[in-house]
C-alpha positions as CSV (number, residue, x, y, z in Angstrom):
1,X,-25.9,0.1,11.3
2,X,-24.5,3.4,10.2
3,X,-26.2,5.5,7.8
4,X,-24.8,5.5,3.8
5,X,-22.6,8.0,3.3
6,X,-24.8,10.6,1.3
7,X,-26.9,10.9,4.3
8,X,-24.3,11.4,7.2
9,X,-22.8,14.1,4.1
10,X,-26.2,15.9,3.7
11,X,-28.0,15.1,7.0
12,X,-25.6,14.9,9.6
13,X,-22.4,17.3,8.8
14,X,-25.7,20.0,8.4
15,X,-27.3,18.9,11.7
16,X,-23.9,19.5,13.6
17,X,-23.2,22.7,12.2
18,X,-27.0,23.9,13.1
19,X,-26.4,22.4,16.7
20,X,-23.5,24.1,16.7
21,X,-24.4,27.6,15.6
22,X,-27.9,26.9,18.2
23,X,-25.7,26.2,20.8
24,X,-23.4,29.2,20.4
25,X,-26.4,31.3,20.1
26,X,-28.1,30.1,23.6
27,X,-24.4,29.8,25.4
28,X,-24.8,32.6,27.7
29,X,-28.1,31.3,28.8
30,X,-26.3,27.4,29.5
31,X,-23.6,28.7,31.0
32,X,-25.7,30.6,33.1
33,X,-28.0,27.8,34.3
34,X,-24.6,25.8,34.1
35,X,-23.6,28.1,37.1
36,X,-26.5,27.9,39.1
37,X,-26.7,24.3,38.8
38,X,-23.3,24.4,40.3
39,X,-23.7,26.4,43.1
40,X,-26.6,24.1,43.8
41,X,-24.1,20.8,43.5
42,X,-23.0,19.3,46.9
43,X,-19.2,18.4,46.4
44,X,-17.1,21.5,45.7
45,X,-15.8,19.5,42.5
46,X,-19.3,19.2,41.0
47,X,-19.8,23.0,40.9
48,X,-18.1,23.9,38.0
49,X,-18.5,20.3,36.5
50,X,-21.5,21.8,34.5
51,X,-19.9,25.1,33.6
52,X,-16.8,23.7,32.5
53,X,-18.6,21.2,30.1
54,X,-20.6,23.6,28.1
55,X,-17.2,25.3,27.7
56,X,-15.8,22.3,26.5
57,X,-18.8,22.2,24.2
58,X,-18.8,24.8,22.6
59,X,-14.9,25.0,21.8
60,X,-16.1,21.1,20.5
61,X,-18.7,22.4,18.3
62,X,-17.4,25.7,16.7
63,X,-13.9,23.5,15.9
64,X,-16.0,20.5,14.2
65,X,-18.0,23.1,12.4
66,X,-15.1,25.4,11.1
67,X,-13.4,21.8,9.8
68,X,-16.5,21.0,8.5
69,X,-16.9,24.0,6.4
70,X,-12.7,23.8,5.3
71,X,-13.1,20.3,4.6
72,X,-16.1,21.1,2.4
73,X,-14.1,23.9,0.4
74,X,-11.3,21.4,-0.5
75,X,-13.8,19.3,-2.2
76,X,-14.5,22.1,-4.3
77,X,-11.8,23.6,-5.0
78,X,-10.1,20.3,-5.9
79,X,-12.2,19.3,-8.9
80,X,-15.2,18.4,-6.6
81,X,-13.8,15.6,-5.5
82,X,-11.2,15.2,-8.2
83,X,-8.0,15.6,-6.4
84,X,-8.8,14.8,-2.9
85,X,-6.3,12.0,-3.3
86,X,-3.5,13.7,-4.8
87,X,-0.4,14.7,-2.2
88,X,-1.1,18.6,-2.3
89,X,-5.0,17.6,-0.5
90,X,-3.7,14.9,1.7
91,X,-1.0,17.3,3.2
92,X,-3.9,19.7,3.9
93,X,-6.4,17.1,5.4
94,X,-3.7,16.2,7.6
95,X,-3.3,20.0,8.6
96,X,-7.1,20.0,9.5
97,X,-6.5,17.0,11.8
98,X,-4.1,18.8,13.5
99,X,-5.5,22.4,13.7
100,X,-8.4,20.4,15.0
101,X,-7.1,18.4,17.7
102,X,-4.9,21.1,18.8
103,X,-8.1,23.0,19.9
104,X,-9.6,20.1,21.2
105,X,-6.3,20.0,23.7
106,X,-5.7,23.0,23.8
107,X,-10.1,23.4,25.1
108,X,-9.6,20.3,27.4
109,X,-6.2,22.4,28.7
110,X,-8.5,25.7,29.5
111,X,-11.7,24.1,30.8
112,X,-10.8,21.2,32.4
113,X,-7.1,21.9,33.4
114,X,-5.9,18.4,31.5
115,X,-2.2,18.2,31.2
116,X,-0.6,15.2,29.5
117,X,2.7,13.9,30.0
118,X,4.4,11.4,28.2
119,X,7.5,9.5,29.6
120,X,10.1,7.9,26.8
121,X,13.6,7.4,27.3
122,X,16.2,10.2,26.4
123,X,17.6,9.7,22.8
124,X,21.4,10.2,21.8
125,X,21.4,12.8,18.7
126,X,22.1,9.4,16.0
127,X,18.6,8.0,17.6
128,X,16.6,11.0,17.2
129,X,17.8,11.0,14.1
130,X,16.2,7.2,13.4
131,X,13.0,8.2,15.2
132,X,12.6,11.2,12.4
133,X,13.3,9.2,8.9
134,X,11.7,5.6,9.9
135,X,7.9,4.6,10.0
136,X,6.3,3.5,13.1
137,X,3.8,1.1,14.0
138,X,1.6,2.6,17.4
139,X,0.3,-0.5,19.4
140,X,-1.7,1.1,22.0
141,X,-3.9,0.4,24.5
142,X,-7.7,1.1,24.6
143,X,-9.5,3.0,26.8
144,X,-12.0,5.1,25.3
145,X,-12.5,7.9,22.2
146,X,-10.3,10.4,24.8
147,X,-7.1,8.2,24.8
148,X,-7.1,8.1,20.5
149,X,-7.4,11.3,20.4
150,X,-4.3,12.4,22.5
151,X,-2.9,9.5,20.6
152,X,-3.0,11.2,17.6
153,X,-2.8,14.6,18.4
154,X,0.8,13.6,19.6
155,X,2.0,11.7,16.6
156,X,1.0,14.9,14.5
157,X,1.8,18.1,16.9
158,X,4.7,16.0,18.6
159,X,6.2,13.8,16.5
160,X,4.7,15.2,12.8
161,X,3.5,12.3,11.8
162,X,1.1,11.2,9.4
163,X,-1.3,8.7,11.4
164,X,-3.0,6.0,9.7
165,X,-5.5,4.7,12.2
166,X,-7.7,1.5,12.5
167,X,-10.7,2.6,14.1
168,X,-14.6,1.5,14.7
169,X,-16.7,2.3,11.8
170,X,-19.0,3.9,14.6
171,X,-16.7,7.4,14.8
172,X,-18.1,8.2,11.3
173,X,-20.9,9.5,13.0
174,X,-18.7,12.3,14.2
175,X,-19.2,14.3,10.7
176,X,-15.3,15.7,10.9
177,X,-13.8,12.2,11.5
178,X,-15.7,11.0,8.7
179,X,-14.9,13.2,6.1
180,X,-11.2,13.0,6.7
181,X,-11.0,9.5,7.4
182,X,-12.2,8.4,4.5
183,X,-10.1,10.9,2.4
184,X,-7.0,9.6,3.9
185,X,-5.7,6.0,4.2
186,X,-7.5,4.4,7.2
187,X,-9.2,1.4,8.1
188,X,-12.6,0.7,9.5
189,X,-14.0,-1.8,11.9
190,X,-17.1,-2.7,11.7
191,X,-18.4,-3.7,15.6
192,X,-18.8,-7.6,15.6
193,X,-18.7,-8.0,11.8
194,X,-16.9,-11.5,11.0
195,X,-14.0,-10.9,8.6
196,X,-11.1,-10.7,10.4
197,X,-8.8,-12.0,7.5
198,X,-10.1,-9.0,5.2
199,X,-9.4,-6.3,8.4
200,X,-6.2,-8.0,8.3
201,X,-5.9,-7.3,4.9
202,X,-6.6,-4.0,4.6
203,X,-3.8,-3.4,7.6
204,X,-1.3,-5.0,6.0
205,X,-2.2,-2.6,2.6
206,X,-1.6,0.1,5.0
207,X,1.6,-0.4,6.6
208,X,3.4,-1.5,3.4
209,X,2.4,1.8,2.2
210,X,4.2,3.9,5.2
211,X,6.6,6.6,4.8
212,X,9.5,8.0,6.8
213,X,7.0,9.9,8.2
214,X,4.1,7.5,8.4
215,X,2.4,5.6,11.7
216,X,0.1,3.1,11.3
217,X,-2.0,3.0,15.0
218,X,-3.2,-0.1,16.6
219,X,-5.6,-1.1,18.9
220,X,-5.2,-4.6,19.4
221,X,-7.5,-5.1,22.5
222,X,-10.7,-4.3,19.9
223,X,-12.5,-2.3,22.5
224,X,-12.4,-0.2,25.5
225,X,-12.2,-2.2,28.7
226,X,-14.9,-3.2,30.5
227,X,-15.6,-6.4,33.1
228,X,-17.6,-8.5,30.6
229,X,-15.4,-7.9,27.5
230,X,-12.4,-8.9,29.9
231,X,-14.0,-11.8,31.1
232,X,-15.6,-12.7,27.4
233,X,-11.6,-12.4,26.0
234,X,-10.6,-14.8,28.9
235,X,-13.3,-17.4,27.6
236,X,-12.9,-16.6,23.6
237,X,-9.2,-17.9,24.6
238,X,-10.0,-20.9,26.4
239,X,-12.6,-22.0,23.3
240,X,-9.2,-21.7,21.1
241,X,-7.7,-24.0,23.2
242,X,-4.9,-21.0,24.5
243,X,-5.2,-21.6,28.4
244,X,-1.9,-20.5,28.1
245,X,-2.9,-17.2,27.1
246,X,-6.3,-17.2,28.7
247,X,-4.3,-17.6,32.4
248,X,-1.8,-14.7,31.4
249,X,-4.8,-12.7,30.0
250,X,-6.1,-13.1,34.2
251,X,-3.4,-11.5,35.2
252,X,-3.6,-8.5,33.3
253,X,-6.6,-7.0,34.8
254,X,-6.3,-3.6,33.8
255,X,-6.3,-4.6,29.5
256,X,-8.3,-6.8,27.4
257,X,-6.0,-9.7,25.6
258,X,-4.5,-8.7,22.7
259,X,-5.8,-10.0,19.5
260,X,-2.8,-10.5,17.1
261,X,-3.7,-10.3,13.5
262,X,-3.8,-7.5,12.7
263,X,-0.9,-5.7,15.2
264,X,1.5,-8.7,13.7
265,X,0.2,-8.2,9.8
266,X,1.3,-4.7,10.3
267,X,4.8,-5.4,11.6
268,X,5.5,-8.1,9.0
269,X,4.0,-5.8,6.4
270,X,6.3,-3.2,7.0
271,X,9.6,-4.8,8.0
272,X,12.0,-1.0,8.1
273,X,9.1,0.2,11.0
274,X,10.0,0.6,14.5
275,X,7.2,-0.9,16.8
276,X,5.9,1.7,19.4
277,X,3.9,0.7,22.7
278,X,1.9,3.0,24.2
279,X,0.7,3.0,27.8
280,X,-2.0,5.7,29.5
281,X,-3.6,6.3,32.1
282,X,-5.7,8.6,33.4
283,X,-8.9,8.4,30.6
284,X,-9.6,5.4,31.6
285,X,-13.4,6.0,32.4
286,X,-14.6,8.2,29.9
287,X,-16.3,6.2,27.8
288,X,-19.8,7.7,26.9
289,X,-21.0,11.4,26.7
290,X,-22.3,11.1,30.7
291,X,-19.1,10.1,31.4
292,X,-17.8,13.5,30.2
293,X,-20.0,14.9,32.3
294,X,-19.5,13.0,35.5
295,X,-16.2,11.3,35.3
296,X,-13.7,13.5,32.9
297,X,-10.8,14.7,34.8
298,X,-10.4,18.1,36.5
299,X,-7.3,19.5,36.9
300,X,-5.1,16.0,36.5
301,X,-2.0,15.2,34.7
302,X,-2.7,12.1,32.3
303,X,0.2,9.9,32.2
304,X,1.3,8.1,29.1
305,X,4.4,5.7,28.7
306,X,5.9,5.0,25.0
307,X,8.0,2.1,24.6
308,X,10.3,1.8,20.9
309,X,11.8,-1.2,20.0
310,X,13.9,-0.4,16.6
311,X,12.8,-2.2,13.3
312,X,16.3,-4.7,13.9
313,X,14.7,-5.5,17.5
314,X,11.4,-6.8,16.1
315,X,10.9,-10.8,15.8
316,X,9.7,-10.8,12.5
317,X,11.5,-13.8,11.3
318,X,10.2,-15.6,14.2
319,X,7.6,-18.4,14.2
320,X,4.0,-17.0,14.6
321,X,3.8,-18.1,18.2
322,X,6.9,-16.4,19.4
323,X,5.5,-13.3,18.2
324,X,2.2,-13.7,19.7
325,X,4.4,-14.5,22.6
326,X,6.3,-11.3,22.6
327,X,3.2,-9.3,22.0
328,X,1.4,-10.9,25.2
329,X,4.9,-10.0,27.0
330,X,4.5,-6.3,26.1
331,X,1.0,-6.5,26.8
332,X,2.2,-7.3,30.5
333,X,4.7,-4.9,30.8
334,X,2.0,-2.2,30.2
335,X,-0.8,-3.5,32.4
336,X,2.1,-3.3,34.9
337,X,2.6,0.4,34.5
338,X,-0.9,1.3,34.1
339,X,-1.2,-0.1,37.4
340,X,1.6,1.8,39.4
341,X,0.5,5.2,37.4
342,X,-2.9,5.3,37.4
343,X,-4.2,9.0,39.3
344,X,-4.0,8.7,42.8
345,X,-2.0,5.1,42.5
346,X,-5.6,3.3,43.1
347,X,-7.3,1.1,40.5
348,X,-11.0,1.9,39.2
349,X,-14.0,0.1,41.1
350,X,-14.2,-2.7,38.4
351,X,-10.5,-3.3,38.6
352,X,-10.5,-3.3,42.0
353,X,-12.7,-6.3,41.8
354,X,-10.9,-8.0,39.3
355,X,-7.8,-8.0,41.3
356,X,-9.4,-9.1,44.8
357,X,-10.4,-12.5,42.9
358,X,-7.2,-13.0,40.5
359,X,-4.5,-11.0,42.1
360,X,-1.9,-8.7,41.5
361,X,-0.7,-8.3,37.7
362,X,2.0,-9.4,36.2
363,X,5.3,-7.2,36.0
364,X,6.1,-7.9,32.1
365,X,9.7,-8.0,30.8
């Protein structure tokens, strides 16, 4: 259970900023035993593993502090609170998002040598042109706090977007992402909390409320990936009585199965949005703070693939099962990439033993 917001306010946003200053402070001294440590570790990539992460960290920790402290100011200066809501303060809390994740990227760039590419067709002048004055609805795939980030650091550096995002109410432990998220339209979702109709709800308040320049973001899978969670959709499915689904859900062993509700209250909500899929790969592992330490990336290119079908493409007017239909097709389509593009072209160990008992994926549309 998270803490009420007046604590994470006066005990938490404190307690980073603290940490953060400490850990500037004693830097020399980490990075030191950071580089001894190395010189001690046995593979030649684990020698600057150490060194690189307290780089990371501290880039991390000055950049959450600074928006901390910006982020407090606007509360002041706009009444205390009075006119956080008004355009003038959303514009700017959007600018803190993206001064913020642009040092994040720009700190993964330097320390860790992450490049991100992102593949989408070649648009004709009169399509670029659509892309710029319609909303967008961003179903993506989930595989960890690393992939939403990029995620939205592109739709705001990129694309200049506004992101609305529904995200686990967990990340408002992360005093930055709290603040902000709660001063701009988002939605929360609270871990295994029953009340899917009210999430559902609350999405559907969102996207009817987008802009040319608004994006609603999606995770339908609910989660990051893991073995159980796959297995646990494929069984959640069969209790419905969708073998249908829970067969096709076998063969995408890279992604959990999609849960509709919400990704399809969003596009009925919002019927001038183009739908946008996004595929990654490349993050897939990175799912705790040791995994930053022992798993994150050196020196790779992550690989993203976005796929737009235009608002008059969409199957709104069709029946509720030929949408769910379409969705699971998509869904296909991008376990199918993930598995050509993942670094290196091999799948991780648990998806290696997925597919040695259900076989190769499906290829999608």
């Amino acid at each position: 259970m998270l803490p009420p917001r007046p604590i994470r306010r006066l005990v938490l946003a404190p307690l980073v900023i603290v940490i953060a200053v400490g850990f500037v402070v004693l830097s020399p001294f980490l990075a030191l035993l950071a580089l001894v440590s190395g010189l001690l570790a046995r593979s030649r990539a684990g020698r600057m593993r150490s060194l690189r992460l307290v780089g990371f960290a501290v880039i991390w920790l000055v950049a959450e502090t600074v928006a901390v402290v910006m982020l407090a100011g606007f509360w002041v200066v706009s009444g205390f609170g009075g006119r956080l809501r008004t355009e003038p303060y959303q514009s700017r809390h959007y600018g803190v998002m993206r001064w913020f994740l642009d040092v994040l990227y720009d700190g993964a760039a330097r320390t860790y040598g992450l490049r991100v590419e992102v593949d989408e067709p070649d648009l004709t002048g009169e399509e670029l042109a659509a892309r710029l004055t319609r909303p967008v609805i961003v179903l993506s795939r989930h595989a960890g706090p690393g992939d939403s980030f990029l995620l939205v650091h592109q739709l705001l550096s990129v694309y200049q977007r506004r992101p609305r995002v529904v995200m686990k109410a967990t990340l408002q432990l992360d005093p930055s992402v709290d603040i902000v998220g709660n001063r701009l339209p988002n939605v929360w979702i609270k871990g295994r909390q029953t009340g899917e109709r009210i999430f559902t709800e609350q999405i559907g308040r969102l996207a009817r409320g987008l802009d040319a320049r608004g994006a609603l973001v999606i995770f339908p899978e609910g989660g990051n990936w893991t073995p159980h969670r796959w297995r646990r959709g494929i069984r959640r499915l069969e209790s419905q009585g969708r073998s249908d689904l829970a067969e096709r859900a076998r063969d995408m062993p890279n992604l959990l199965p999609p849960r509709p509700g919400g990704a399809l209250a969003a596009v009925a909500a919002c019927p001038d949005a183009d739908v946008v899929f996004v595929a990654h790969a490349g993050l897939d592992t990175i799912i705790t703070l040791g995994d930053v330490w022992g798993r994150f990336p050196i020196d790779q290119v992550i690989r993203a693939r976005w796929w737009r079908v235009p608002y008059d493409q969409v199957p709104r007017d069709a029946a509720h099962e030929a949408q769910v239909q379409w969705l699971y097709a998509w869904w296909e389509r991008i376990d199918a990439w993930i598995s050509q593009n993942r670094p290196g072209n091999v799948a991780t160990e648990a998806t290696s033993g997925v597919r040695s008992r259900h076989g190769s994926s499906a290829t999608g549309p």
